[in-house]
C-alpha positions as a Markdown table, in Angstrom:
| # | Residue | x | y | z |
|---|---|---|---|---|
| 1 | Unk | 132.3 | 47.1 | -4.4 |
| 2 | Unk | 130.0 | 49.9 | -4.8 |
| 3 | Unk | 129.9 | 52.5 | -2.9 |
| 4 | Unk | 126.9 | 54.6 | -2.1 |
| 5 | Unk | 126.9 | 58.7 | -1.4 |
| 6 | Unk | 123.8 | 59.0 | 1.6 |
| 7 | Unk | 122.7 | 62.6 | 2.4 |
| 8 | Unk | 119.9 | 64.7 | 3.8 |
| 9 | Unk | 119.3 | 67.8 | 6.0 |
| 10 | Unk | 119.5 | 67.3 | 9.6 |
| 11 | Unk | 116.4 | 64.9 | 11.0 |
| 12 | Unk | 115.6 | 64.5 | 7.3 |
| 13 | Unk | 115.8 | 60.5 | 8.7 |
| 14 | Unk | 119.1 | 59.5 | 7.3 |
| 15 | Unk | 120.0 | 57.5 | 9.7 |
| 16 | Unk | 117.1 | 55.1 | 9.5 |
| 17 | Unk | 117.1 | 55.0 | 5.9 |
| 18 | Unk | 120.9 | 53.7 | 6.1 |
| 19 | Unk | 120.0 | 51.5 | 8.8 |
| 20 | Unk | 117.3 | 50.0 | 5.8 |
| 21 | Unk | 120.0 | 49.3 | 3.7 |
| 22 | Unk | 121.6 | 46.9 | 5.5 |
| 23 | Unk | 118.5 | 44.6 | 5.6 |
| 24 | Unk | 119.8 | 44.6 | 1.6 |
| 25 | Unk | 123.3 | 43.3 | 2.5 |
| 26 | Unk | 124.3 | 47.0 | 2.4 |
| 27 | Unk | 127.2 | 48.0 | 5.1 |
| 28 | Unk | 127.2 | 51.6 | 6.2 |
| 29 | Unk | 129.5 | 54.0 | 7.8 |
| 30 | Unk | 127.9 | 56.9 | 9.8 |
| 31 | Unk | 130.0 | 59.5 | 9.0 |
| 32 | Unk | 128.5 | 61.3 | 12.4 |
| 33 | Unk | 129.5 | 58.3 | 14.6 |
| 34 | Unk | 133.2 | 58.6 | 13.4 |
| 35 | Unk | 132.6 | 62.1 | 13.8 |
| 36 | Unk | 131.9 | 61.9 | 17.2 |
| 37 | Unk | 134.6 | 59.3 | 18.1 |
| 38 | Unk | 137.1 | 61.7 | 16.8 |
| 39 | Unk | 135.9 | 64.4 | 18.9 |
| 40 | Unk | 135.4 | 62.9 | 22.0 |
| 41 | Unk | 138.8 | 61.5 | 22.3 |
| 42 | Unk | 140.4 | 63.8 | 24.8 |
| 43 | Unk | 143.8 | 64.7 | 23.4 |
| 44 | Unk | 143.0 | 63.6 | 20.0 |
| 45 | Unk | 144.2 | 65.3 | 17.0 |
| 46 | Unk | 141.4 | 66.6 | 16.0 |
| 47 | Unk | 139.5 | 67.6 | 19.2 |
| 48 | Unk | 143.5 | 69.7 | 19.8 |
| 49 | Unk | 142.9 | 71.5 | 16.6 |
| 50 | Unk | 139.0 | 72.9 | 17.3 |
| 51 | Unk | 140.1 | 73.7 | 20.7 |
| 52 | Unk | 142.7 | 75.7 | 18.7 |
| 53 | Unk | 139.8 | 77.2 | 16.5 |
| 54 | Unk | 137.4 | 77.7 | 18.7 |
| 55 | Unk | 138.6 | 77.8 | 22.1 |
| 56 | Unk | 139.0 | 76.1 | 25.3 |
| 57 | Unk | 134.7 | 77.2 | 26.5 |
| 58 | Unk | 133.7 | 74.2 | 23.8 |
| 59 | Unk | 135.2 | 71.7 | 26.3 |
| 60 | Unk | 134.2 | 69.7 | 29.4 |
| 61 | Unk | 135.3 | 69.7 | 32.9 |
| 62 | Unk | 137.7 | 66.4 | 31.8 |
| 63 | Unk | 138.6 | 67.9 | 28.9 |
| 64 | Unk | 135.8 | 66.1 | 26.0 |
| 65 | Unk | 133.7 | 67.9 | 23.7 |
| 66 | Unk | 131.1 | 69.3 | 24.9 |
| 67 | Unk | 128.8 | 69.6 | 22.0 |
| 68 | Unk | 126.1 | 72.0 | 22.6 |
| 69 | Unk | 128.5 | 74.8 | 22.8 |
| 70 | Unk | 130.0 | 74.1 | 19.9 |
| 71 | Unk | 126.8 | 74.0 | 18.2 |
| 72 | Unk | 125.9 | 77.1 | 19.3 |
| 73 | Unk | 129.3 | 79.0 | 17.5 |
| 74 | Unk | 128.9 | 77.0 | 14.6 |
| 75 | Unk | 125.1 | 77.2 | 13.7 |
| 76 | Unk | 124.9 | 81.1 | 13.8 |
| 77 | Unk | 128.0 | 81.3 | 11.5 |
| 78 | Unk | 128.4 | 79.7 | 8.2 |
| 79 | Unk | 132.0 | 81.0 | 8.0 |
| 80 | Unk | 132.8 | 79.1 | 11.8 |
| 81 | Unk | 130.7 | 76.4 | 10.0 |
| 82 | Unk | 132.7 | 75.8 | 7.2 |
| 83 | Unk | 135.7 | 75.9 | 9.6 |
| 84 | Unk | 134.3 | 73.4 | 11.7 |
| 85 | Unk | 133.7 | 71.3 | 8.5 |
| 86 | Unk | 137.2 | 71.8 | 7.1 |
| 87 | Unk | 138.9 | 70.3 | 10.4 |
| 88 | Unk | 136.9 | 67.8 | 11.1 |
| 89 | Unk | 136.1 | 66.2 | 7.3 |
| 90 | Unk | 140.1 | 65.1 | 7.4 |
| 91 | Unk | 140.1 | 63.1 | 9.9 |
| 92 | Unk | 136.3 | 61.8 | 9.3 |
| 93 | Unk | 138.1 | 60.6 | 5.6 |
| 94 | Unk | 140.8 | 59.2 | 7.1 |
| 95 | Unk | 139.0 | 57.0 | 9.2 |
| 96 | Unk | 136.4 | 56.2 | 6.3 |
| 97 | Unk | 139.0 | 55.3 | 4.2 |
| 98 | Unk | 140.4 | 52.6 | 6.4 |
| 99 | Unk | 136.8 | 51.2 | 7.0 |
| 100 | Unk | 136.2 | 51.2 | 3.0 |
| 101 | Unk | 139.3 | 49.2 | 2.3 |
| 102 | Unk | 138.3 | 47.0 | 5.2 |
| 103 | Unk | 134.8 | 46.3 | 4.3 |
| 104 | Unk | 136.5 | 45.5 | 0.5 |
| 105 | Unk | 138.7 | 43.0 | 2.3 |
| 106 | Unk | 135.9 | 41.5 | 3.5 |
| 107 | Unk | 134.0 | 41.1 | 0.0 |
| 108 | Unk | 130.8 | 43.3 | 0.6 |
| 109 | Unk | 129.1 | 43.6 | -2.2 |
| 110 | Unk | 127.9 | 47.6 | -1.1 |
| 111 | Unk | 128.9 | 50.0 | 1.5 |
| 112 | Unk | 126.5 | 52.9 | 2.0 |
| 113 | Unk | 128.2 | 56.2 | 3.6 |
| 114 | Unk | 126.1 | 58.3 | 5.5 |
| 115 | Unk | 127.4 | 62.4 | 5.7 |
| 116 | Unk | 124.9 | 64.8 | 6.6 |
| 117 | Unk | 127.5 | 67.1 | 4.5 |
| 118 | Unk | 128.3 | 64.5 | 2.0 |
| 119 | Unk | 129.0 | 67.3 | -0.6 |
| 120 | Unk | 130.8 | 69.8 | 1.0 |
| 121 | Unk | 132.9 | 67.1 | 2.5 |
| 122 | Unk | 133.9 | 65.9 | -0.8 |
| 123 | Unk | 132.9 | 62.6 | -0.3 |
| 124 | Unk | 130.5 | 62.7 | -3.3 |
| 125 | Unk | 133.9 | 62.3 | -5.3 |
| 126 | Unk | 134.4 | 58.6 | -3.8 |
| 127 | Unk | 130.8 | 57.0 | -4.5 |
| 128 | Unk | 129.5 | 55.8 | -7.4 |
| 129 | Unk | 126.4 | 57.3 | -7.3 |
| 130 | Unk | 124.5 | 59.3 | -4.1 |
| 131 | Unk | 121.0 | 59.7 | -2.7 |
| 132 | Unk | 119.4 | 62.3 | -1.2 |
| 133 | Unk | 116.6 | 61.8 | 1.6 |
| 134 | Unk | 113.8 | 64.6 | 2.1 |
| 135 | Unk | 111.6 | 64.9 | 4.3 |
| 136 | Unk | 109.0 | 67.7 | 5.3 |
| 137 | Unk | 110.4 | 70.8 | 7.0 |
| 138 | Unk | 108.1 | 70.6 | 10.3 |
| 139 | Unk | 108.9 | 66.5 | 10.4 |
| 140 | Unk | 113.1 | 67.7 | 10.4 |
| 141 | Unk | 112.0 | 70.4 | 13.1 |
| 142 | Unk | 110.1 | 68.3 | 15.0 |
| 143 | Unk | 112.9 | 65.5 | 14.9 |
| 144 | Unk | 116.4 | 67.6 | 15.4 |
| 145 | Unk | 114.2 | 69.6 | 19.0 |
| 146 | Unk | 113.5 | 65.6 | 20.2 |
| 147 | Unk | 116.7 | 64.3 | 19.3 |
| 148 | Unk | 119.0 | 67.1 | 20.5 |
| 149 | Unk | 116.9 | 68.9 | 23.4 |
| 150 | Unk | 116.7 | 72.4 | 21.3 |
| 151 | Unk | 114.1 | 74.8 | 21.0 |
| 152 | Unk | 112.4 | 75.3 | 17.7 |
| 153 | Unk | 114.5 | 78.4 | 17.3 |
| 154 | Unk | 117.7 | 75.9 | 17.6 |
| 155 | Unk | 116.3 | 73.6 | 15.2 |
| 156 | Unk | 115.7 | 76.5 | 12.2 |
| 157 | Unk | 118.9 | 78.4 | 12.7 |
| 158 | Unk | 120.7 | 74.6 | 11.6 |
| 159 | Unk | 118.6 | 73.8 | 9.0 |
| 160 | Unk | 119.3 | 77.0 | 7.3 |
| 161 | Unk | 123.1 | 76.9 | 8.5 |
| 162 | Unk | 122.5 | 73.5 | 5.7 |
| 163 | Unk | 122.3 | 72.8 | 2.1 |
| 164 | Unk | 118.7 | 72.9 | 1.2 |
| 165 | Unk | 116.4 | 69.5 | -0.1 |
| 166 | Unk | 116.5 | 70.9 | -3.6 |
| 167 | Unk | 120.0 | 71.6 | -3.5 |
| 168 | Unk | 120.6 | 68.6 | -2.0 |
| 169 | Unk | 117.7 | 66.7 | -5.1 |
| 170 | Unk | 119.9 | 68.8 | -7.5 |
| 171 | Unk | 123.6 | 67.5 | -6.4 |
| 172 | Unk | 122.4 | 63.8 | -6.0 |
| 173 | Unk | 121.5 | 60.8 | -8.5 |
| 174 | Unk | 118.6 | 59.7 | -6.3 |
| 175 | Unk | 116.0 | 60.7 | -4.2 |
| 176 | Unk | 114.4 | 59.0 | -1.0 |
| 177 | Unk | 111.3 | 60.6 | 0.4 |
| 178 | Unk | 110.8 | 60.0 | 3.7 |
| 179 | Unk | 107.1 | 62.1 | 4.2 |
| 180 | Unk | 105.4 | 58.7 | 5.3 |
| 181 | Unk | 105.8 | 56.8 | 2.0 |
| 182 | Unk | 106.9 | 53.5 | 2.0 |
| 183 | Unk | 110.9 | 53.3 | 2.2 |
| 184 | Unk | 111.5 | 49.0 | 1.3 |
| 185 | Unk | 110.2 | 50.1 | -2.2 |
| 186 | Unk | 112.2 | 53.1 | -2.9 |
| 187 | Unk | 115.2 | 51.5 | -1.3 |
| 188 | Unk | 114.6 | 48.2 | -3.6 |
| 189 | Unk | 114.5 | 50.1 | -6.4 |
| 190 | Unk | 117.5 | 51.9 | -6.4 |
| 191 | Unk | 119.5 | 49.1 | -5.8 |
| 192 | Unk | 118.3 | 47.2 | -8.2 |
| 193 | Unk | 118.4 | 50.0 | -11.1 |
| 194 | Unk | 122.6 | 49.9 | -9.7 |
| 195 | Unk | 122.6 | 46.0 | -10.0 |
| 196 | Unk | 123.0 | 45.7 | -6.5 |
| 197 | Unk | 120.5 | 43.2 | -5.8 |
C-alpha cells in the first residue's frame, strides 16, 4: 500500500484535491477532521492537555473547544504555534496510525494523508512520496475569510504563521497547482508516474 504525503497552506484547496483522489481508488485521511474529533471531545486527552497549555478561556460553556480563541493565541505566536502542534500531532498519529493499518487490512491499493502541517508533524517520514498544492495568495485569502468568518487581517497573520508554497515546493516530491488549471490531469499523472494506476 502506498501511502501519499498531501500538503498545502491554508485554503491552498487541499481538501478538494484529496477529495479528487479518491475518484482514483485513493482513500484519504484528513488529518484536520481527526484533529477536530480529538479536540472536541470534552474530557479527552488531548483537549485536558491544551486546556493545560493554554488555559481554561479556549473553552466553551460545556466544556468543548472553542476554536476561534484558540486561533487567535496560536496565529500571532509561532512559539504557542509550535506548542499547539506538538500536543496535538501525537494524538493526530495515533489515530492515523490505527486508520493506516485498517485501510491495509482492507487491501487499498493507496491512502492519501492530508496535513496542512505534514512536515512539521513528521508525517513526511511515513509516506512514500508527498505533494504539495499551491495556489495564488489572494485565492488562499479569499478562501480561509469565507471558510472561517475572518477578516483579511485574520487570514494573512495564518498564512504567515505557515510554511510558505516554496518551502512547501522545496520539501515535497510533487506539485499540484490549483490557480484554475485542470486538476484530473495533474492528479492522473502523478499516480501513474508512482504506478498507482
Amino acid at each position: 500500500m502506498k501511502i501519499i504525503g498531501l500538503c498545502g497552506s491554508s485554503g491552498s484547496g487541499k481538501g478538494y484535491v484529496s477529495m479528487l483522489f479518491t475518484k482514483y481508488g485513493v482513500l484519504s485521511i484528513d488529518t484536520d477532521r481527526l484533529y477536530r474529533e480529538t479536540t472536541t471531545k470534552k474530557g479527552s486527552e488531548c483537549l485536558l492537555e491544551l486546556t493545560k497549555e493554554f488555559g481554561a478561556s479556549i473553552l466553551t460553556e460545556n466544556g468543548t473547544l472553542y476554536r476561534p480563541a484558540l486561533a487567535e493565541i496560536v496565529f500571532s505566536d509561532r512559539e504557542k504555534l509550535n506548542r499547539l502542534n506538538q500536543i496535538t500531532h501525537k494524538h493526530i498519529k495515533k489515530d492515523t496510525l490505527a486508520l493506516l493499518a485498517q485501510y491495509k487490512d482492507e487491501g487499498a491499493r493507496a491512502v492519501i494523508i492530508d496535513a496542512p502541517v505534514l512536515f512539521e508533524s513528521g508525517f513526511d517520514k511515513m509516506c512514500d512520496f508527498t505533494i504539495c498544492v499551491t495556489s495564488p495568495t489572494e485565492r488562499k485569502i479569499d478562501r480561509i475569510m469565507t471558510r472561517d468568518q475572518i477578516t483579511r487581517e485574520q487570514a494573512l497573520a495564518r498564512l504567515n504563521s505557515q510554511k510558505s508554497d516554496s518551502e512547501l515546493i522545496a520539501l515535497s516530491t510533487y506539485q499540484i497547482d490549483n490557480s484554475g488549471k485542470e486538476l484530473s490531469s495533474q492528479i492522473i499523472s502523478i499516480l501513474k508516474a508512482e504506478n498507482i494506476i
